[in-house]
Every structure is written in C-alpha cells, then in structure tokens.
N, C-alpha and C positions, 0 to 999 in steps of 0.2 A: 383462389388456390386452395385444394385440399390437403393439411398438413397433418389431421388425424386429432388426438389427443395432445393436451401441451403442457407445460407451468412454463412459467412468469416467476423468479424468483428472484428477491434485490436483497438488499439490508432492512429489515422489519415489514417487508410488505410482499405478496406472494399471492398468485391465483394457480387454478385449474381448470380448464374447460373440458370438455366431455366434444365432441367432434364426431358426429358417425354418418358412414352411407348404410352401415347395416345393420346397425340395433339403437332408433332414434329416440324410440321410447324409453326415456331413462328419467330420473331426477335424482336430485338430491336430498336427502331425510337427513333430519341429527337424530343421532342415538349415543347415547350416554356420552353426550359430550364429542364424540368423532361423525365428521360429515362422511354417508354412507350413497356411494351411487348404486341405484334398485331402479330395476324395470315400473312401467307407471300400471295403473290395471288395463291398459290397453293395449299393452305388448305380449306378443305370441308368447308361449311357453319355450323357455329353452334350457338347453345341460350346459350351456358355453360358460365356462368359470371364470372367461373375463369379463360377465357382464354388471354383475352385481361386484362390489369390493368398497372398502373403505380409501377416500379418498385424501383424507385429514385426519389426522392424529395430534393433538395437543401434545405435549411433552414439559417438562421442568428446563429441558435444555433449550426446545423452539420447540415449532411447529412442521409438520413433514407433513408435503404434500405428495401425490403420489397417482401413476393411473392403475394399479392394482393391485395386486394380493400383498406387491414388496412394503406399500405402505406399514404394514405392522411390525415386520420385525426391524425396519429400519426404526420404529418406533421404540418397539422392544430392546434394541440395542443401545440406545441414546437413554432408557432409561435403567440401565445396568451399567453406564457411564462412560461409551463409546464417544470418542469427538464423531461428529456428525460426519464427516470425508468419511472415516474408516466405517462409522455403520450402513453409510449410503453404499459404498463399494464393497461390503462385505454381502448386503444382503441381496444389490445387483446381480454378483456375480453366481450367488447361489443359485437364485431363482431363473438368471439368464435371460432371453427376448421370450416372448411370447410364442410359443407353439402352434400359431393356428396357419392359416392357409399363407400369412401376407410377414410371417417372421415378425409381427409387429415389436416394435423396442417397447422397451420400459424404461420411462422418464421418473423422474423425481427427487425435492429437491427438501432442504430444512432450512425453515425461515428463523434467523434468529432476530435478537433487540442489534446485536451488535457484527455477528456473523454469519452469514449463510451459504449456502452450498446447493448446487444442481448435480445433476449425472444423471445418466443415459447410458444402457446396456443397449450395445444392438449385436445383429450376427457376428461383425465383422471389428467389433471394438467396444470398452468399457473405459466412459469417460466421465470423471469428478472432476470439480471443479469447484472452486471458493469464489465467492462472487462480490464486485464489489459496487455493481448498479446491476440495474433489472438483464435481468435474463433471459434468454426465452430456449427452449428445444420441445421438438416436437415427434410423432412417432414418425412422422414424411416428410418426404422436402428441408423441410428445417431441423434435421435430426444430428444435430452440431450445437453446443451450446453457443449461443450469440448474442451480441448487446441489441437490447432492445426498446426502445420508447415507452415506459410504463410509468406514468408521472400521475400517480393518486394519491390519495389522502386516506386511509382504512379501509376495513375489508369491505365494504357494501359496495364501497366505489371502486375496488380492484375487482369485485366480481361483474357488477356489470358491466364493466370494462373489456372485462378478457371475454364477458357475454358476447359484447358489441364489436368488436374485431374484425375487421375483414376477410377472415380466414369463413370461407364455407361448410356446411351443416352444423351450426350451432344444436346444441343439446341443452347441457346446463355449465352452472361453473360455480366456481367458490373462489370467495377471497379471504386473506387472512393478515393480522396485520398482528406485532409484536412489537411490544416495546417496552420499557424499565415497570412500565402502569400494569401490564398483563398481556394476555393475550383475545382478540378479538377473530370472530369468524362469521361468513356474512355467505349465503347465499341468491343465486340466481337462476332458477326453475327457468323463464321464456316464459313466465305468463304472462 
C-alpha cells in the first residue's frame, strides 16, 4: 500500500519517512542541528518547493517533526511559548494542504519527554490531536490519525523502523527520541 509521506508519533519517541513515486531521490542531511530533506546529486533539477524542506526541528519544548515547510514555524511557535496543539494548528492552518496536482496533506507532529501531539491539515479537515502511544497519519490512505504498533527503543531504531515498514517506496526517514536526558535524533538514508 502507498500512503505517501508519514510520522509515528508517541510519548518520547517519533519518526518520519519520506515515501515517493515521484521525487525518490532525496535524503536526509543534518544542518545546524535540524534534519534537512535535499534532493541527492542524482535527482533532476526541479522548482517544486516541497521537495527539499526541514524535516525536524529540536525545540526547548520537544521535537517537531514535519513533511514540509510547516515544520518551522510550528518550531518557531513552540519557541515563543505556544503549547505544541495550538502551534501545530495554528501553523497547519495557515500554510493549509499542499498545492500541487494530488492536494497532498500536511502531517506533523511534537515529540515531547512527557507530552506529544500529531495533526494533519488536509482539503477537507484540520485535525490535532494529543497522543498518548504511537501514532501514525499519513498524506494517503491513512490520512486519519491512528494507533499504531511502534514498539522501539531511540531514534536509530525508530528510524529504521519507520525505514522498514511495509508501507511502499521507501525513501529515507528520521527518528527522534526525548526524554528528561535530552533529546536524540538518528537517521536513515536506504543505504
């Protein structure tokens, strides 16, 4: 089954996977600290502005994952002292689904030590949610937040976790894991 893009989000433990039939060539890069998805040098040249975007943002509050541009200010919001519900839905609804040919949603979620939260903008609905085991929602099919089976141990193993999935066209993913100790983040390129 193709479900597009996803997060996995619980209480301290959290992925993203990257999912495409039409821009595979992607990875994951850290830059200053946030996991950044970028075309690899073997991907065409393109203007599509959801292809490159930050995918993870550390925060004071948690961590917010994210499949594109919302990632930052939902960032931004949580570090000007937003509870994570109101900055997830605030910057959901600004930014809305995705523009392109397929309305794609935009998912994402904030991993906290003690509290976290998912949500999903799509055409026809914008939905937050406070979580209290793993979670899943995706841009297709599973584009509903719902409980999901994600039994790991930190970010290395929640990412190639959400890698490994039986969900079709694997790309790349990230895991990220919080707790009272800090925060950890772990990627997983397919190599």
């Amino acid at each position: 089954m193709y479900i597009g893009r996803f997060v996995v989000v619980g209480p301290g433990v959290g992925a993203y996977r990257v999912s495409s039939r039409s821009f595979p060539n992607r990875k994951v890069i850290e830059r200053e600290g946030d996991l950044t998805v970028v075309p690899t040098s073997e991907a065409e040249a393109t203007d599509n502005p959801y292809v490159s975007y930050n995918c993870v943002r550390p925060t004071d509050s948690g961590v917010v994952v994210g499949n594109g541009s919302h990632t930052d200010p939902i960032a931004e919001k949580l570090g000007l002292g937003y509870p994570a519900r109101d900055a997830i839905a605030l910057s959901l609804l600004a930014l809305d689904f995705e523009k392109d040919d397929y309305d794609t949603p935009r998912v994402a979620g904030v991993v906290g030590a003690d509290e976290s939260y998912v949500g999903i903008v799509r055409r026809d609905a914008l939905v937050v949610e406070r979580v209290t085991e793993p979670t899943l929602v995706a841009t297709y099919e599973k584009d509903r937040p719902e409980s999901f089976e994600f039994a790991v141990e930190g970010a290395e193993e929640a990412a190639r976790t959400a890698y490994d999935l039986d969900f079709e066209h694997p790309v790349c993913a990230v895991g990220v894991a919080v707790s009272d100790d800090g925060i950890e983040t772990a990627v997983e390129n397919g190599n």
